[in-house]
N, C-alpha and C positions, 0 to 999 in steps of 0.2 A: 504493500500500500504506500509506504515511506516512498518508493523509489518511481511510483507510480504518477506522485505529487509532485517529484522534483524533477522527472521529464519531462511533464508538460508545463511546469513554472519556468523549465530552460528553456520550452519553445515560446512559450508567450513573453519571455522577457529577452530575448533576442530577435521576435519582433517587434516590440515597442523600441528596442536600443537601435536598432538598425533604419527604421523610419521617423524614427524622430533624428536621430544622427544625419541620417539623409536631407530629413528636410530641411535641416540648419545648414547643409554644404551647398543643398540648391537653391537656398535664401542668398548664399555668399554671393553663390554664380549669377543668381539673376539681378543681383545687385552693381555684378561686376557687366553684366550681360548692357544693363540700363545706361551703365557708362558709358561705355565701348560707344554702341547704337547712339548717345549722345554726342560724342568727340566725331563720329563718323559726321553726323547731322551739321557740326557744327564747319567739319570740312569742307562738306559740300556749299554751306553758306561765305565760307569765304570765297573760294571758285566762282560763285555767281558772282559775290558782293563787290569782289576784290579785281577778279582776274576775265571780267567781262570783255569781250573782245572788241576793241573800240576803235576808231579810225586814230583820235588821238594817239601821241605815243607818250608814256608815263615816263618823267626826268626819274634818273637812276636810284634816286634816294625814294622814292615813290615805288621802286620796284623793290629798292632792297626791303622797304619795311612793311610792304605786302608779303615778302617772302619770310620775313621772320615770322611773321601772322603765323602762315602756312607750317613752316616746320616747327613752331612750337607746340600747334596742337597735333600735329603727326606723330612726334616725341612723344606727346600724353598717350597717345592712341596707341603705340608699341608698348610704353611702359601699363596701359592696362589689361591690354593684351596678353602681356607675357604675364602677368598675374593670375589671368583667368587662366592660361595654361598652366602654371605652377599650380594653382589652386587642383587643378583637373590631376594632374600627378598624384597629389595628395591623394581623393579620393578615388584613384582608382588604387592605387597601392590600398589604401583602406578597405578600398572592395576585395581585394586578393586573400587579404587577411581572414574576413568576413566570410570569406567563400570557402577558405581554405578549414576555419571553426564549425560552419553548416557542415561542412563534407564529414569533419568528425563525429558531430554529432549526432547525424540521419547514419552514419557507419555503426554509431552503439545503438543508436535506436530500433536496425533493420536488425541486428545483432539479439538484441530483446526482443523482439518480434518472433524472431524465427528461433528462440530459444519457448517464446510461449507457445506458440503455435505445433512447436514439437512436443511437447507437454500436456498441451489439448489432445493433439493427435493419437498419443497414449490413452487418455482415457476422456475418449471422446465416446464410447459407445452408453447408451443407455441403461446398458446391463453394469457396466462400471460405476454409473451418477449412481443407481438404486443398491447396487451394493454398500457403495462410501455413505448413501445415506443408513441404509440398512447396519451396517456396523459401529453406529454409532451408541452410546452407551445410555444415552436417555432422549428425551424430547429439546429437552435446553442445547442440548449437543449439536441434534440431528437438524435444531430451526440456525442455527451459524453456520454450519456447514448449506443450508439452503442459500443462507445471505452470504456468502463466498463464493457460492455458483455464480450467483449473478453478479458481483464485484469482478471474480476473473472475468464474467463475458464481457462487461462495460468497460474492464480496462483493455482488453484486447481491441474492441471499438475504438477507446481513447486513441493507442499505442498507434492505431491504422490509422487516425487521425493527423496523428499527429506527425507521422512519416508523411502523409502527402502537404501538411501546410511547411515542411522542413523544404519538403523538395521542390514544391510549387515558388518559394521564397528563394530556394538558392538560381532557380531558372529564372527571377525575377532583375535578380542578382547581376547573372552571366549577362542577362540581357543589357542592363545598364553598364555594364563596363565593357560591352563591345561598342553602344552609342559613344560613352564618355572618352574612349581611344580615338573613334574617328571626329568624334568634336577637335580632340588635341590636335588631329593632323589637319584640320584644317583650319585651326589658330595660329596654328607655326607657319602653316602656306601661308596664309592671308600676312602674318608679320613679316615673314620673307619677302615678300612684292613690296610690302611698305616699307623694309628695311633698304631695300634696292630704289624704291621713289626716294627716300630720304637722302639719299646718298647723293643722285641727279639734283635736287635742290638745292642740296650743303653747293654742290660742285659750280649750278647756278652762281648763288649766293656769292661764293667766293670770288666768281669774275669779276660779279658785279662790285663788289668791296673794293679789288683790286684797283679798278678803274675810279671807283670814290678815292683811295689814298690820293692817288696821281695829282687830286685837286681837293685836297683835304681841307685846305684855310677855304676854299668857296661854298662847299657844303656844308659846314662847319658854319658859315655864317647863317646857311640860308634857316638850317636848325633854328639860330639865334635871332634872324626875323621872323620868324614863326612864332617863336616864345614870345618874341617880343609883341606881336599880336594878341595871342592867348591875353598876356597879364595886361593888356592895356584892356580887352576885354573883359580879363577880373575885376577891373578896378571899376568900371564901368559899370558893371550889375553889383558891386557892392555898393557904391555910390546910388544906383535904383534901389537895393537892401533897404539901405540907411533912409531913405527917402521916404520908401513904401512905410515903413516901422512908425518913422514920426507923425507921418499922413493918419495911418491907421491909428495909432496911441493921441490923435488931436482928435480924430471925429469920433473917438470911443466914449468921448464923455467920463471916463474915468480914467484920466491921464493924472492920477495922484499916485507917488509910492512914499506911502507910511507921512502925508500930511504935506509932504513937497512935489508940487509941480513938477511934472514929466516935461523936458524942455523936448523940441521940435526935433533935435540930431539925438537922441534917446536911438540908444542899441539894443534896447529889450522891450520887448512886446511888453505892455500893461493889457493883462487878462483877467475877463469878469470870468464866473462860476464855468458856463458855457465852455469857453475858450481853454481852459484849466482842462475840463475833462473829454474836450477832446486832443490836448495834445499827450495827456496821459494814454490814451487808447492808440493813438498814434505811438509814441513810446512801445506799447506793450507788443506792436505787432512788429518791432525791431526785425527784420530778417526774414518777413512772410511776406512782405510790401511785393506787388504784381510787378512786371514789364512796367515800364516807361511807355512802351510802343504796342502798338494792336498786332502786329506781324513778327515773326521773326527776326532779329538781328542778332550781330556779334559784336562783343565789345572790343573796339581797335586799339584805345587809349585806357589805360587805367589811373585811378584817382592816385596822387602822389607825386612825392618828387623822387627823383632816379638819375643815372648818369644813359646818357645816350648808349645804344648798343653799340655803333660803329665809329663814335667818335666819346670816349670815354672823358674829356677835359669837356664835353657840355653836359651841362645839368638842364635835366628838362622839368615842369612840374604841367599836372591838370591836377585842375581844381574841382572838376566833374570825373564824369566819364565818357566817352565818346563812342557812336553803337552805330556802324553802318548796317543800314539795312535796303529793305525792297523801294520802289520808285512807288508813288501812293500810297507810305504808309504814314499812320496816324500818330500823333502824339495821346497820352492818356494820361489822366491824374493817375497818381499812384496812392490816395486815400482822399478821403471826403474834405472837404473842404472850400473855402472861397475864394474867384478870383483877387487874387491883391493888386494884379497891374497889368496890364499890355505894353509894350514896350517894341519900337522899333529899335535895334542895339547895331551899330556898324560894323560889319563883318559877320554879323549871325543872322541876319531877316529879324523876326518877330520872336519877341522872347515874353512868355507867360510865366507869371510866378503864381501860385498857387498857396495860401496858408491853410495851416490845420494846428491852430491853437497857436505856440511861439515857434512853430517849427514851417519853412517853405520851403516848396519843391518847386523848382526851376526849370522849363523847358526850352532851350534855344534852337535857331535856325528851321522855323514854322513861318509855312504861310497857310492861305485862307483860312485865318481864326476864327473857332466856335464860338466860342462862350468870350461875354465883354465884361468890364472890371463889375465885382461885386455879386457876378453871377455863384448860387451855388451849386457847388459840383459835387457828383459821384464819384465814388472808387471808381475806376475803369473808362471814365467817360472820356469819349475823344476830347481835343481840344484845338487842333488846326493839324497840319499835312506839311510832314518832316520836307523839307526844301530841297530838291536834286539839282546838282549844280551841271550848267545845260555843257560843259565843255568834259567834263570830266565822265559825266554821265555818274557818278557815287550820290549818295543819298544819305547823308551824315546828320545826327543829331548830338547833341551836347545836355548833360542832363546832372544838375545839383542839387545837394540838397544843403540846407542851412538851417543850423536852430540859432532862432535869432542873427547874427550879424556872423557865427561862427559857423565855417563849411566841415560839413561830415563826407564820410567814405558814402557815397551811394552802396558797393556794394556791402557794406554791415547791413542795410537795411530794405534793398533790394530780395527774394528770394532766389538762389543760385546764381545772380549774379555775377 
């Protein structure tokens, strides 16, 4: 009976350990699966976004840092790659193991089997049951030896039971690790072709560098008119910031903090009850905030300062983030709240700012604007049509955020970002 109970607790507890196990390595994979399918998505959005084929032809600094675009997220897409094949390694080595303990165990188990069944075979005739009852020494005897008969038959049921869910499991088994091998081989292929494009790109890349040195003080500058753009633009919508704040903090009617007058260049929002609990709820959804945009994009430019790629003595900073995308795509609030301002801004078209309590969200280089100043707006609501510049054919937006007079990462507060 003891040996009865621990049979079938081996078989039920090695399939609970074996599918739960499983499921946790195919949570890994399909997490790592989600990635991959993302960096792919995300390639092919450069391709379109980046590498359009245009009559224009792109000055070399324009090619090189398209092409960095390009092989950084290639890099990502080999390094998750080869993850998800390490990962596959694992579990199929793990299956091996697994397969190799089922085999032992269905071995003692047919082993018990054909030890009971020889046992039966002995005294399986009726004339044998009626004797073994018949020489029993009283009624209390002769009723346990009845509850015995039918204990050996239910375990012999069990034991058959329990040999085909052993072996139904290990066929289960074989199966997923002849899938999980040919998954590998065509991770390694697929990383193979990509390790072989990367190669042609670095090889690109490098010409085209080469030919940057040759004239490195002229690129070198054109960087630093560029920057020099950018921050004449910071200054610009911080100057709108600061503007928008004391505008807002004068028509509030409650432009006091603590008995003293809010003067007109005031750097923090004065918020009533209202205002209070929605920048708190703004706050709390740090990191879940939607798209900027209704369509697809890639982020080109990231928020911060850094030293240039291929000219190491320039420092570059954004104060946003920068997200080429499709030709008709929309701008969108990224949380509830009110227009603060319309703004024509020189070198960006139309720029919309957006408050939600002390906190503004900034969209630049928009045209035909929805919504006009004081409208209120929706999470997700369009708000004008990201600007395609006609020579270039790209279609770039610019996107900030600020609590109060002070600029945040968009992506902290962005989702995946």
């Amino acid at each position: 009976m003891m040996r009865k109970n621990l049979s079938l607790l081996i078989v039920l507890v090695s399939f609970l350990f074996f599918t739960t196990e499983g499921f946790a390595q195919s949570k890994k994979q399909q997490e790592l699966e989600a990635q991959r399918q993302s960096i792919l998505q995300e390639i092919k959005q450069i391709n379109s976004l980046l590498f359009k084929t245009r009559g224009e032809k792109k000055s070399v600094l324009t090619q090189v840092e398209d092409l960095n675009q390009r092989i950084r997220t290639t890099e990502n897409l080999i390094k998750i790659t080869n993850r998800q094949a390490n990962l596959l390694t694992r579990e199929i080595n793990d299956n091996l193991g697994k397969i190799d303990n089922l085999r032992t165990e269905l071995t003692t188990l047919k082993e018990d089997y054909a030890a009971m069944i020889q046992k039966s075979y002995k005294s399986k005739s009726e004339q044998s049951r009626i004797m073994f009852l018949l020489s029993s020494e009283g009624f209390l005897q002769a009723y346990k030896r009845v509850q015995y008969m039918k204990q050996y038959t239910k375990y012999r049921k069990e034991q058959g039971e329990a040999i085909k869910e052993k072996t139904a499991l290990l066929k289960i088994l074989n199966k997923d690790l002849l899938e999980q091998n040919e998954k590998k081989k065509r991770l390694i292929a697929e990383n193979e072709r990509t390790k072989i494009e990367l190669t042609k790109e670095r090889k690109n890349q490098e010409s085209l560098i080469a030919s940057l040195k040759k004239d490195e003080g002229s690129f070198a500058n054109q960087i630093r008119a560029k920057q020099k753009r950018a921050n004449a633009l910071d200054r610009e919508i911080d100057k709108l910031i600061a503007e928008a704040i004391a505008a807002a903090n004068k028509d509030s009617g409650e432009a006091t903090n603590k008995g003293t007058t809010v003067k007109k260049s005031s750097k923090t929002f004065v918020m009533n009850a209202e205002a209070k609990a929605l920048a708190a709820n703004f706050t709390s959804n740090k990191g879940k905030l939607p798209w900027p945009i209704t369509k697809g994009g890639i982020v080109v430019e990231r928020y911060g300062r850094h030293r240039h790629a291929q000219f190491p003595n320039v420092e570059v900073f954004n104060s946003g983030v920068e997200i080429a995308t499709e030709t008709g795509t929309q701008a969108r609030a990224v949380f509830e709240g009110t227009v603060l301002k319309i703004q024509q801004v020189k070198g960006a078209n139309m720029n919309v700012m957006v408050r939600h309590g002390n906190y503004i969200s900034v969209y630049n280089n928009l045209t035909n604007i929805l919504v006009k100043k004081g409208d209120k707006v929706s999470t997700k609501q369009p708000l004008g049509t990201i600007y395609t510049n006609p020579t270039t054919g790209k279609t770039t937006f610019k996107f900030v955020i600020f609590q109060n007079t002070k600029r945040l990462n968009p992506a902290d507060w962005i989702y995946k970002m």
